[in-house]
C-alpha positions as CSV (number, residue, x, y, z in Angstrom):
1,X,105.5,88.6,3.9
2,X,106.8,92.1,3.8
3,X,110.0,92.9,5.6
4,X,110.0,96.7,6.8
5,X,113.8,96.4,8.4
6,X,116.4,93.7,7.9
7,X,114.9,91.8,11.0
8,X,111.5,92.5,11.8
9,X,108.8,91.6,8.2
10,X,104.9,91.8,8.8
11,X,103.2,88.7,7.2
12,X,99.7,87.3,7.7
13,X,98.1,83.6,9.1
14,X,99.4,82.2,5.8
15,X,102.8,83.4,5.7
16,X,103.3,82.0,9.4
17,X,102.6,78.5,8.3
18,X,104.0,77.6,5.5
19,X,107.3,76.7,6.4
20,X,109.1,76.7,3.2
21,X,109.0,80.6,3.4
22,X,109.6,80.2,6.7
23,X,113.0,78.7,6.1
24,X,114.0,80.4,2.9
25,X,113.3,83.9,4.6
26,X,115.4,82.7,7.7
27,X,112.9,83.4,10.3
28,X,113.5,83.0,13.6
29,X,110.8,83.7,15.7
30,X,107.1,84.2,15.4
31,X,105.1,86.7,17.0
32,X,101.2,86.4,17.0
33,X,100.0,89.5,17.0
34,X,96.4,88.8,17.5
35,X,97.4,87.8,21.0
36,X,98.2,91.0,21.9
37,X,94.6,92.6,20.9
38,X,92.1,90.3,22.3
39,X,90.7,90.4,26.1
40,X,88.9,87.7,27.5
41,X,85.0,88.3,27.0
42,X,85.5,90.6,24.6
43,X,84.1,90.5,21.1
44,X,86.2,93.9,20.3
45,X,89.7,93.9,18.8
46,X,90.8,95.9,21.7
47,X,95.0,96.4,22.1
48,X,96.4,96.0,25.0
49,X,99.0,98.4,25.3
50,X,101.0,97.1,28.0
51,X,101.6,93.9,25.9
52,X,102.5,95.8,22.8
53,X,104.6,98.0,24.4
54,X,106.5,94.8,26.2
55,X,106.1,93.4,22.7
56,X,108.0,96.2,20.7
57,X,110.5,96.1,23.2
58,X,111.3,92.3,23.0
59,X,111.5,93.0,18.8
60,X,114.0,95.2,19.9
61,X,116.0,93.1,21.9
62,X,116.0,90.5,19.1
63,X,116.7,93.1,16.5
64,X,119.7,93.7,18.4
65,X,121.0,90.0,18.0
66,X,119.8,90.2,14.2
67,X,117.0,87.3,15.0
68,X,114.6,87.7,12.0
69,X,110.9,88.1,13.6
70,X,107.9,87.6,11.2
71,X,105.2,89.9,12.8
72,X,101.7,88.2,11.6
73,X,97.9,88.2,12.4
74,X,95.0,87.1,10.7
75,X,95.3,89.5,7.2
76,X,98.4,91.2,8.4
77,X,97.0,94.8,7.6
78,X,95.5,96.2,11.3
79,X,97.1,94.8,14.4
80,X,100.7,93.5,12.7
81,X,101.3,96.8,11.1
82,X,100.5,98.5,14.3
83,X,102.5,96.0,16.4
84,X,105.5,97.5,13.9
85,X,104.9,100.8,14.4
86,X,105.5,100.7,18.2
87,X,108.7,98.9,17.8
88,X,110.1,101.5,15.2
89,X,108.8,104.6,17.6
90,X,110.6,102.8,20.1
91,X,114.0,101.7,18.2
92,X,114.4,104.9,15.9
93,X,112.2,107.0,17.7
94,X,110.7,107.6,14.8
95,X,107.1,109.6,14.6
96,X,104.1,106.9,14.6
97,X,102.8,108.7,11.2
98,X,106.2,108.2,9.6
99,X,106.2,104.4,10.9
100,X,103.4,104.5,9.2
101,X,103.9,105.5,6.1
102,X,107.3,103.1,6.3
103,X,105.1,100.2,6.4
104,X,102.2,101.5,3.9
105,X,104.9,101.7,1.2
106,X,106.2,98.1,2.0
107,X,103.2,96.6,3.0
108,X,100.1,99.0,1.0
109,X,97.1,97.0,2.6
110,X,98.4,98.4,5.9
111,X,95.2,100.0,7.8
112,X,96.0,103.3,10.3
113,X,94.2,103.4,13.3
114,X,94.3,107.1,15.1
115,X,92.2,105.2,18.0
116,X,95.0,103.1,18.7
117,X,97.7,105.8,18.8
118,X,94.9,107.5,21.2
119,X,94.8,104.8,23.8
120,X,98.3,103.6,23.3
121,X,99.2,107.7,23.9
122,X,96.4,107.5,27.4
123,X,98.4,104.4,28.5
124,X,101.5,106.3,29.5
Protein backbone atom coordinates (compact mmCIF):
# COMPACT_ATOMS: atom_id res chain seq x y z
CA UNK A 1 0.00 0.00 0.00
CA UNK A 2 1.38 3.28 -1.23
CA UNK A 3 -0.26 6.42 0.12
CA UNK A 4 -0.02 9.35 -2.62
CA UNK A 5 -1.84 12.06 -0.14
CA UNK A 6 -2.50 11.87 3.62
CA UNK A 7 -5.99 10.25 2.79
CA UNK A 8 -6.21 8.60 -0.35
CA UNK A 9 -3.07 5.26 -0.75
CA UNK A 10 -3.31 2.90 -3.86
CA UNK A 11 -2.87 -0.72 -2.70
CA UNK A 12 -3.59 -4.02 -4.61
CA UNK A 13 -6.13 -7.40 -3.79
CA UNK A 14 -3.66 -8.19 -1.08
CA UNK A 15 -3.40 -5.11 0.69
CA UNK A 16 -7.33 -4.87 0.92
CA UNK A 17 -7.57 -8.03 2.83
CA UNK A 18 -5.34 -8.33 5.28
CA UNK A 19 -6.67 -6.47 7.98
CA UNK A 20 -3.90 -6.04 10.18
CA UNK A 21 -2.62 -3.30 7.59
CA UNK A 22 -5.83 -2.45 7.39
CA UNK A 23 -6.00 -1.27 10.94
CA UNK A 24 -2.56 -0.14 11.59
CA UNK A 25 -2.76 2.20 8.37
CA UNK A 26 -6.24 3.45 9.76
CA UNK A 27 -8.20 2.90 6.75
CA UNK A 28 -11.52 3.73 6.46
CA UNK A 29 -13.03 2.83 3.50
CA UNK A 30 -12.39 0.64 0.58
CA UNK A 31 -12.81 1.38 -2.91
CA UNK A 32 -12.64 -1.51 -5.60
CA UNK A 33 -11.49 -0.15 -8.41
CA UNK A 34 -11.94 -3.00 -10.78
CA UNK A 35 -15.67 -2.24 -10.35
CA UNK A 36 -15.32 0.80 -12.02
CA UNK A 37 -13.64 -0.75 -15.37
CA UNK A 38 -15.61 -3.82 -16.21
CA UNK A 39 -19.02 -3.82 -18.40
CA UNK A 40 -21.23 -6.58 -18.39
CA UNK A 41 -20.32 -8.97 -21.50
CA UNK A 42 -17.28 -7.60 -21.83
CA UNK A 43 -13.98 -9.41 -21.76
CA UNK A 44 -12.14 -5.79 -22.13
CA UNK A 45 -10.89 -3.75 -19.18
CA UNK A 46 -12.93 -0.89 -20.42
CA UNK A 47 -13.37 2.38 -17.80
CA UNK A 48 -16.28 3.74 -17.31
CA UNK A 49 -15.91 7.23 -17.09
CA UNK A 50 -18.96 8.28 -15.53
CA UNK A 51 -18.28 5.97 -12.53
CA UNK A 52 -14.71 7.26 -12.17
CA UNK A 53 -15.54 10.59 -12.43
CA UNK A 54 -18.48 10.03 -9.65
CA UNK A 55 -15.70 7.94 -8.00
CA UNK A 56 -13.02 10.73 -7.80
CA UNK A 57 -15.48 12.95 -6.64
CA UNK A 58 -16.69 10.82 -3.66
CA UNK A 59 -12.60 10.53 -2.70
CA UNK A 60 -12.96 14.05 -2.57
CA UNK A 61 -15.67 14.30 -0.36
CA UNK A 62 -14.07 11.89 2.08
CA UNK A 63 -10.67 13.60 1.71
CA UNK A 64 -12.48 16.47 2.97
CA UNK A 65 -13.51 14.70 6.33
CA UNK A 66 -9.81 13.17 6.45
CA UNK A 67 -11.48 9.47 5.93
CA UNK A 68 -8.35 7.41 4.82
CA UNK A 69 -9.47 5.48 1.43
CA UNK A 70 -7.24 2.58 0.26
CA UNK A 71 -7.79 2.65 -3.64
CA UNK A 72 -7.02 -1.12 -4.78
CA UNK A 73 -7.50 -3.54 -7.73
CA UNK A 74 -6.16 -6.68 -8.73
CA UNK A 75 -2.07 -5.63 -8.93
CA UNK A 76 -2.72 -2.03 -8.08
CA UNK A 77 -0.67 -0.69 -11.15
CA UNK A 78 -3.45 0.10 -14.14
CA UNK A 79 -6.97 0.93 -12.99
CA UNK A 80 -6.04 2.08 -9.07
CA UNK A 81 -3.45 4.50 -10.24
CA UNK A 82 -5.75 5.87 -12.82
CA UNK A 83 -8.73 5.93 -10.39
CA UNK A 84 -5.97 8.42 -8.48
CA UNK A 85 -5.22 10.41 -11.03
CA UNK A 86 -8.82 11.58 -11.67
CA UNK A 87 -9.33 12.45 -8.06
CA UNK A 88 -6.03 14.68 -7.92
CA UNK A 89 -7.09 16.45 -11.54
CA UNK A 90 -10.17 17.03 -9.84
CA UNK A 91 -8.97 18.14 -6.05
CA UNK A 92 -5.75 20.12 -7.15
CA UNK A 93 -6.50 20.53 -10.54
CA UNK A 94 -3.48 19.16 -11.15
CA UNK A 95 -2.42 18.11 -14.96
CA UNK A 96 -3.16 14.16 -15.46
CA UNK A 97 0.73 13.79 -16.53
CA UNK A 98 1.86 15.39 -13.30
CA UNK A 99 -0.79 13.08 -11.35
CA UNK A 100 0.99 10.76 -12.94
CA UNK A 101 4.21 11.19 -12.29
CA UNK A 102 3.00 11.81 -8.35
CA UNK A 103 1.97 8.29 -8.24
CA UNK A 104 4.95 6.71 -10.47
CA UNK A 105 7.38 8.06 -7.72
CA UNK A 106 5.27 6.63 -4.88
CA UNK A 107 3.88 3.73 -6.42
CA UNK A 108 6.88 2.91 -9.55
CA UNK A 109 4.81 -0.20 -11.04
CA UNK A 110 2.19 2.39 -11.87
CA UNK A 111 1.16 1.79 -15.71
CA UNK A 112 -0.01 5.13 -17.92
CA UNK A 113 -2.64 4.69 -20.11
CA UNK A 114 -2.92 7.72 -22.90
CA UNK A 115 -6.25 5.66 -24.13
CA UNK A 116 -7.84 6.30 -20.96
CA UNK A 117 -7.08 10.01 -20.70
CA UNK A 118 -8.53 9.84 -24.44
CA UNK A 119 -11.88 8.42 -23.65
CA UNK A 120 -12.06 9.93 -20.19
CA UNK A 121 -11.23 13.52 -22.27
CA UNK A 122 -14.43 12.22 -25.19
CA UNK A 123 -16.59 11.70 -22.17
CA UNK A 124 -17.12 15.36 -21.32
Amino acid sequence: MDWIDECIAIGNWVDARCVRNLKREKIDLIIDSRTLFSRPGSFRNVPDMDLVIKSAQMMIELSMLNARVLVFCRHGKDRSPFLVMVYLNKKHGMPYDQAFQLIKSKRPRTIYHPEWLEKLDASR
